[in-house]
FIKOL-306929 format. One record per residue: x, z, y of N, C-alpha, C, O in turn; residue in one letter. Coordinates in Angstrom, 1 decimal. Last residue first. Layout:
REM FIKOL-306929
ATOM   n_c1   n_c3   n_c2  ca_c1  ca_c3  ca_c2   c_c1   c_c3   c_c2   o_c1   o_c3   o_c2 code
ATOM      X      Z      Y      X      Z      Y      X      Z      Y      X      Z      Y    A
...
END
This chain:
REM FIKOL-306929
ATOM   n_c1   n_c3   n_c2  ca_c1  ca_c3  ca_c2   c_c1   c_c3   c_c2   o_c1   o_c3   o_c2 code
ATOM   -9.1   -0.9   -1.3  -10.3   -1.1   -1.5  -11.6   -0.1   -0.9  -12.7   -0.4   -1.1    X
ATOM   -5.9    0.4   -3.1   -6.6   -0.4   -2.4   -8.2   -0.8   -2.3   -8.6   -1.0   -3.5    X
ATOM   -3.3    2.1   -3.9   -4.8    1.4   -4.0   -4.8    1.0   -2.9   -4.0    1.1   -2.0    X
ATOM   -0.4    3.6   -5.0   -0.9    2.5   -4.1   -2.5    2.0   -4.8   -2.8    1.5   -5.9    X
ATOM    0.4    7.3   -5.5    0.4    5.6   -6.4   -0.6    4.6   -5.5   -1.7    5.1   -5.3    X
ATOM    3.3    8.9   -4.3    1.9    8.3   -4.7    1.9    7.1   -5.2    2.7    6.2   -5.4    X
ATOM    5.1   11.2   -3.2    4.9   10.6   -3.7    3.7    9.8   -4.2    3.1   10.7   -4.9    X
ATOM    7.4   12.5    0.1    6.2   12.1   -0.8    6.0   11.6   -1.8    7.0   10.9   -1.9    X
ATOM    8.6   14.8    1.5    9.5   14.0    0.4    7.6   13.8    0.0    6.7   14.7   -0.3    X
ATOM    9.9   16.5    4.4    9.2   16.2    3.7    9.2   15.0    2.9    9.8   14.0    3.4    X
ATOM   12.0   18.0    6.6   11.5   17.4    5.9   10.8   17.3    4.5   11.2   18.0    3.5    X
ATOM   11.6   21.0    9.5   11.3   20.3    8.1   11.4   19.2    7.7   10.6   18.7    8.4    X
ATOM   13.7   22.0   11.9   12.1   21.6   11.6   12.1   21.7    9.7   12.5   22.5    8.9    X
ATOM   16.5   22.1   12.0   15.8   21.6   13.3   14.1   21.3   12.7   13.5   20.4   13.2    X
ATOM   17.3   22.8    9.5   17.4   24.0   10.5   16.6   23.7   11.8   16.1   24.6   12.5    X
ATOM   14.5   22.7    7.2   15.7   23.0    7.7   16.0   23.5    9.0   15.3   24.3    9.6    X
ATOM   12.8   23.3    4.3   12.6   24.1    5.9   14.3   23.8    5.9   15.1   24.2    5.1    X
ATOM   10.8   21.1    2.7   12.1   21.5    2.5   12.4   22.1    4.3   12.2   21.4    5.3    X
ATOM    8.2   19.9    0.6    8.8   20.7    1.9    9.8   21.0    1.6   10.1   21.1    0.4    X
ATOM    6.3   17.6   -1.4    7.4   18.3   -1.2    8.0   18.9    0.2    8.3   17.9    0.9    X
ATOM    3.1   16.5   -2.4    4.4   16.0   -1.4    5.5   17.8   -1.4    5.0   19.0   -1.4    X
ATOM    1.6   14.0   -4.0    1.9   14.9   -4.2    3.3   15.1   -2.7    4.1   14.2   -2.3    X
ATOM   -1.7   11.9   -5.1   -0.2   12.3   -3.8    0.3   13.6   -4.2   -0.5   14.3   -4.9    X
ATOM   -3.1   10.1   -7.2   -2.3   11.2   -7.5   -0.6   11.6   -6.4    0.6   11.6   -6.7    X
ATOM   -3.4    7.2   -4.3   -4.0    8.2   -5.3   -2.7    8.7   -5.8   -1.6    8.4   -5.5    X
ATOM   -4.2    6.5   -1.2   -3.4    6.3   -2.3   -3.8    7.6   -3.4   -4.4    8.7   -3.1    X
ATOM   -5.8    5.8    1.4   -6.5    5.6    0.2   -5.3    5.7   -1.2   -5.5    5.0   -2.2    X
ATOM   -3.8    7.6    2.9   -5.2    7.6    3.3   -6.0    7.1    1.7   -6.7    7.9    1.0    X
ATOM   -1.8    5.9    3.2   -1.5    6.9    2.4   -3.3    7.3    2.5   -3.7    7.0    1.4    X
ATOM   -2.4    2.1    2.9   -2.9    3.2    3.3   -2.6    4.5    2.7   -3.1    4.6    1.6    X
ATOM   -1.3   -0.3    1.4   -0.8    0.5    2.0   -0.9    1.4    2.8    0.0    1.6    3.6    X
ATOM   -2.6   -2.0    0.4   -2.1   -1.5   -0.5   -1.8   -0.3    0.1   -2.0    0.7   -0.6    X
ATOM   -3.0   -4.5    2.4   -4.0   -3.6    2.0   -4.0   -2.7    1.2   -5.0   -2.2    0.9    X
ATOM   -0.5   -4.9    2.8   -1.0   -3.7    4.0   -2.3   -2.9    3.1   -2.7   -1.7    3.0    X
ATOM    1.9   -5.5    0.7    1.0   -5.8    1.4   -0.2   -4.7    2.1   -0.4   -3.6    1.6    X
ATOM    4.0   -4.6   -1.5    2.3   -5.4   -2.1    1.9   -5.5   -0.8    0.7   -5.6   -1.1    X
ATOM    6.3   -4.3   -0.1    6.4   -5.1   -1.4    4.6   -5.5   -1.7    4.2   -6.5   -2.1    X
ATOM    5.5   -3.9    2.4    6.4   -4.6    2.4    6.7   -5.3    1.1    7.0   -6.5    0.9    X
ATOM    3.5   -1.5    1.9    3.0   -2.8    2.8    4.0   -4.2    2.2    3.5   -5.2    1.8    X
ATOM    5.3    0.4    0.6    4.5   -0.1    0.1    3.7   -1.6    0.9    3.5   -2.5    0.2    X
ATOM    7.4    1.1    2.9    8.0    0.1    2.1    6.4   -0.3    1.2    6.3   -1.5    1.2    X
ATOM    4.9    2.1    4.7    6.3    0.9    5.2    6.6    0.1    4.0    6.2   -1.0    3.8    X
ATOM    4.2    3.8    3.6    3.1    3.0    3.4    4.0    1.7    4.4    3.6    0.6    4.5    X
ATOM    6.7    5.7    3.1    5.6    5.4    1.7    5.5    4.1    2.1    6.1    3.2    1.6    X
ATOM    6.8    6.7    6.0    8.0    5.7    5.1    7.3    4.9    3.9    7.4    3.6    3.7    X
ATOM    4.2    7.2    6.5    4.9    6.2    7.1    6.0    5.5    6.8    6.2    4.3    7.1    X
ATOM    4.8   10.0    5.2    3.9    9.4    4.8    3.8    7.4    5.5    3.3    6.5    4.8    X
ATOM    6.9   11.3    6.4    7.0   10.6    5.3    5.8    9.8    4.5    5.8    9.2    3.4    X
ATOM    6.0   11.7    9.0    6.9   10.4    8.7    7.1   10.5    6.9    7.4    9.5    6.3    X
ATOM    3.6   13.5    8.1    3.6   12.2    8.9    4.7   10.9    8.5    4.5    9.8    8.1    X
ATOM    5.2   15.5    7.5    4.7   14.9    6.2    4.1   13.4    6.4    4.0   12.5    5.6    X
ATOM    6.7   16.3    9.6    7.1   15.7    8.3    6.8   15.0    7.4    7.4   14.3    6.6    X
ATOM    4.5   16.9   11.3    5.4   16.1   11.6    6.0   15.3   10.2    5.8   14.2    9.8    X
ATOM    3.5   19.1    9.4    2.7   18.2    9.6    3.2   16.8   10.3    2.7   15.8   10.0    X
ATOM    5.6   21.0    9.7    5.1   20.4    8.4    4.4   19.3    8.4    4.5   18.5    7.5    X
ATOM    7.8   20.1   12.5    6.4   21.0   12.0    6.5   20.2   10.5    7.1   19.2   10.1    X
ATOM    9.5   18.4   13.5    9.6   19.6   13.8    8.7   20.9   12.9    8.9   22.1   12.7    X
ATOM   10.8   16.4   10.7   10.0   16.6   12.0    9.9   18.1   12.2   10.2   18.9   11.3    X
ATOM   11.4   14.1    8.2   11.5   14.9    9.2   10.8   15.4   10.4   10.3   14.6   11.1    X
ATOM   10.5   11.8    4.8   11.0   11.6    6.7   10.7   13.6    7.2    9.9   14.3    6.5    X
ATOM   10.4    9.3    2.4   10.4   10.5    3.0   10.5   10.8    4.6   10.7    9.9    5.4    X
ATOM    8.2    8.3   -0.3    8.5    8.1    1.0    9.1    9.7    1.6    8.6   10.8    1.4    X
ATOM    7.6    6.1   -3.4    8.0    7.5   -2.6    8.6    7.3   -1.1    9.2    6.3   -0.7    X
ATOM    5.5    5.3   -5.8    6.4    5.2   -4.4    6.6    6.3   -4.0    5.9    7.3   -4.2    X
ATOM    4.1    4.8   -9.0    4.7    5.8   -7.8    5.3    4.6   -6.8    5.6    3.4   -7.0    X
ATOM    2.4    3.6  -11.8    3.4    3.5  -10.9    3.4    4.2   -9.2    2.5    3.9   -8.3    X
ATOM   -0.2    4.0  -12.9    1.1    4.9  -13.3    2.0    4.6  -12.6    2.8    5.5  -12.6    X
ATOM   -2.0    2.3  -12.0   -2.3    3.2  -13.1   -1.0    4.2  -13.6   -1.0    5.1  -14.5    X
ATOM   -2.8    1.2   -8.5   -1.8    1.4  -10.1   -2.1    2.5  -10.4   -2.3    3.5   -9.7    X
ATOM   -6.5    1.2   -8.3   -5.1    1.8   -8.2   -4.6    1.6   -9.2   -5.1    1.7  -10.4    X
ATOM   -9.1    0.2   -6.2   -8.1   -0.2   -7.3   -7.0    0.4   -6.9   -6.5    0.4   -5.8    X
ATOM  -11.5    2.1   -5.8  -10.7    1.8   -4.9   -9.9    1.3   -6.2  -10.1    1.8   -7.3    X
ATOM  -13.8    3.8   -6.5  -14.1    2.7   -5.6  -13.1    1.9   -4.8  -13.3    1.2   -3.7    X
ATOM  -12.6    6.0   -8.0  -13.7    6.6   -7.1  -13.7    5.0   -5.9  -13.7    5.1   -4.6    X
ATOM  -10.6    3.7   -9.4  -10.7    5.2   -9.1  -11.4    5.6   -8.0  -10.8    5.6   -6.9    X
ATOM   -9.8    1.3  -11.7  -10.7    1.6  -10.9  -10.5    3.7  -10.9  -10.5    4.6  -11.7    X
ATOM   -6.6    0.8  -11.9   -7.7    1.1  -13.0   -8.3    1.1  -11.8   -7.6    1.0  -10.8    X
ATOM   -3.4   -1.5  -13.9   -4.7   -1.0  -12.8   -6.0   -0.4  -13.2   -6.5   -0.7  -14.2    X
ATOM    0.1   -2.4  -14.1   -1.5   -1.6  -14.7   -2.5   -1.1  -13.7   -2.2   -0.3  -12.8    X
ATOM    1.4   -4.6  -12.6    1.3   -3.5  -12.4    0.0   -3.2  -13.6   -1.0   -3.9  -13.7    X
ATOM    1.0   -6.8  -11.2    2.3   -7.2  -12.0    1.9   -5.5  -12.8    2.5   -5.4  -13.9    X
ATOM   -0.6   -6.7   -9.2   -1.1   -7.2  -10.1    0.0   -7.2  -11.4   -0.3   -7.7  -12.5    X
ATOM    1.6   -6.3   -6.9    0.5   -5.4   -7.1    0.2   -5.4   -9.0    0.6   -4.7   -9.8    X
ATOM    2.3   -8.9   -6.0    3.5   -8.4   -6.8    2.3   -7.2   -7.6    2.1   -7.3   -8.8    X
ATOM    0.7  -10.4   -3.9    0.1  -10.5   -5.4    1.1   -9.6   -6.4    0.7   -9.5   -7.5    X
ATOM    0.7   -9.4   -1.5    1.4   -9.8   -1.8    0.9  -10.5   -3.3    1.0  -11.7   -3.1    X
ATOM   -1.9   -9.4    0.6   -1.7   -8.9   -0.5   -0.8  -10.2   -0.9   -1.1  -11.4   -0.9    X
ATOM   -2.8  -10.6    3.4   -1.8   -9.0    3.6   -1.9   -8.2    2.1   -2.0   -7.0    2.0    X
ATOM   -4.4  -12.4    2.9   -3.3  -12.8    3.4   -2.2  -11.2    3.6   -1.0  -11.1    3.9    X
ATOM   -7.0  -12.3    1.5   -5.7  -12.0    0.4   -4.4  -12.5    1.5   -3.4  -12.9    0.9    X
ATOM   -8.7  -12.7    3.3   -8.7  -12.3    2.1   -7.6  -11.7    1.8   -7.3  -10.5    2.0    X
ATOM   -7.5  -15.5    4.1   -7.8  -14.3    4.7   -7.9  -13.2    4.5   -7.2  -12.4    5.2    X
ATOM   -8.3  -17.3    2.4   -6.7  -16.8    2.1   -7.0  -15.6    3.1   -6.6  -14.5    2.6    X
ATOM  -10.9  -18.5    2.3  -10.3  -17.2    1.4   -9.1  -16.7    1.7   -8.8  -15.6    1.3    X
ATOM  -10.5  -20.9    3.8  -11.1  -19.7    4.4  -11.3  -18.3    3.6  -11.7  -17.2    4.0    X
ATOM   -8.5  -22.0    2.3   -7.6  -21.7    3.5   -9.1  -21.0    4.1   -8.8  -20.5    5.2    X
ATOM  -10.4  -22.6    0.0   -8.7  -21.8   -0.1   -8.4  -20.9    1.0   -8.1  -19.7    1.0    X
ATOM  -12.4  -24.4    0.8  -12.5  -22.5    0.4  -11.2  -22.2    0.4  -11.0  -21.1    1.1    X
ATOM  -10.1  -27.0    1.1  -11.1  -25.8    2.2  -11.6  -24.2    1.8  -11.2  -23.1    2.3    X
ATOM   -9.5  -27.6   -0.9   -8.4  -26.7    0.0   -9.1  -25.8    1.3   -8.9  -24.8    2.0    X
ATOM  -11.7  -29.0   -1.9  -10.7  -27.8   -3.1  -10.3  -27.2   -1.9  -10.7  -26.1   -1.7    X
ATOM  -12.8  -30.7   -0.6  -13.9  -30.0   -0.8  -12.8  -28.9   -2.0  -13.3  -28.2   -2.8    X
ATOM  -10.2  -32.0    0.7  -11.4  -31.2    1.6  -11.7  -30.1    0.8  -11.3  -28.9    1.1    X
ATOM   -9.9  -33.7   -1.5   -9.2  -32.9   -0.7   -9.6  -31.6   -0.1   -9.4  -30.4   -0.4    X
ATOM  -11.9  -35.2   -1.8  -11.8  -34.1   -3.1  -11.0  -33.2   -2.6  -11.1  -32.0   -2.9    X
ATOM  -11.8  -37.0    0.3  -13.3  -35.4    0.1  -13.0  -34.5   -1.1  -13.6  -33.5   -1.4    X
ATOM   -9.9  -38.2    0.3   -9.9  -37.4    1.3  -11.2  -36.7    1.4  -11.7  -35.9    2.3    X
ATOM  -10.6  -39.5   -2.3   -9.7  -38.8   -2.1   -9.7  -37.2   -1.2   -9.6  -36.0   -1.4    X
ATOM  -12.5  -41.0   -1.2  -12.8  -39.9   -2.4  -12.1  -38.9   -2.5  -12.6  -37.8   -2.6    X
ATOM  -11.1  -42.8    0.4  -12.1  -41.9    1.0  -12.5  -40.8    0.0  -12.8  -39.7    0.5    X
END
């Protein structure tokens, strides 16, 4: 019976924390991090995303969607807002059916 309360009383917070942390890979942490205006961000590491579209703002859309695709996929959703990503920088290029657009940023969270 000791057993089945020491059980309990460790795995229970676990599985009502994992919630928490169920859309963070942990890979993130492998990374330098700093606090920035209320948000944790790698401290030097980039992603890049790119994609096309008729307009600039089409463009910068899908590449903003490519970013926060592969960033979800390696650290997890909560990583993966271009919305909360820090030092963005993004690139235009006018072709013949519209524009693409080339991003880059560093992943926060918070």
């Amino acid at each position: 019976m000791h057993r089945v309360a020491f059980v309990a009383g460790v795995l229970m917070p676990l599985v009502f924390c994992s919630g928490a942390w169920a859309d963070d890979t942990g890979f993130a942490y492998t990374h330098t991090l700093r606090k920035e205006g209320g948000r944790l961000c790698m401290a030097d590491h980039y992603h890049s995303g790119s994609g096309s579209g008729r307009t600039k703002a089409a463009a910068q859309a899908a590449a903003a969607r490519s970013w926060a695709d592969f960033t979800n996929f390696e650290y997890g959703s909560a990583w993966a807002r271009w919305s909360r990503a820090g030092g963005k920088s993004v690139r235009y290029t006018k072709e013949s059916a519209g524009w693409s657009a080339d991003v880059d940023a560093r992943p926060c969270r918070g």
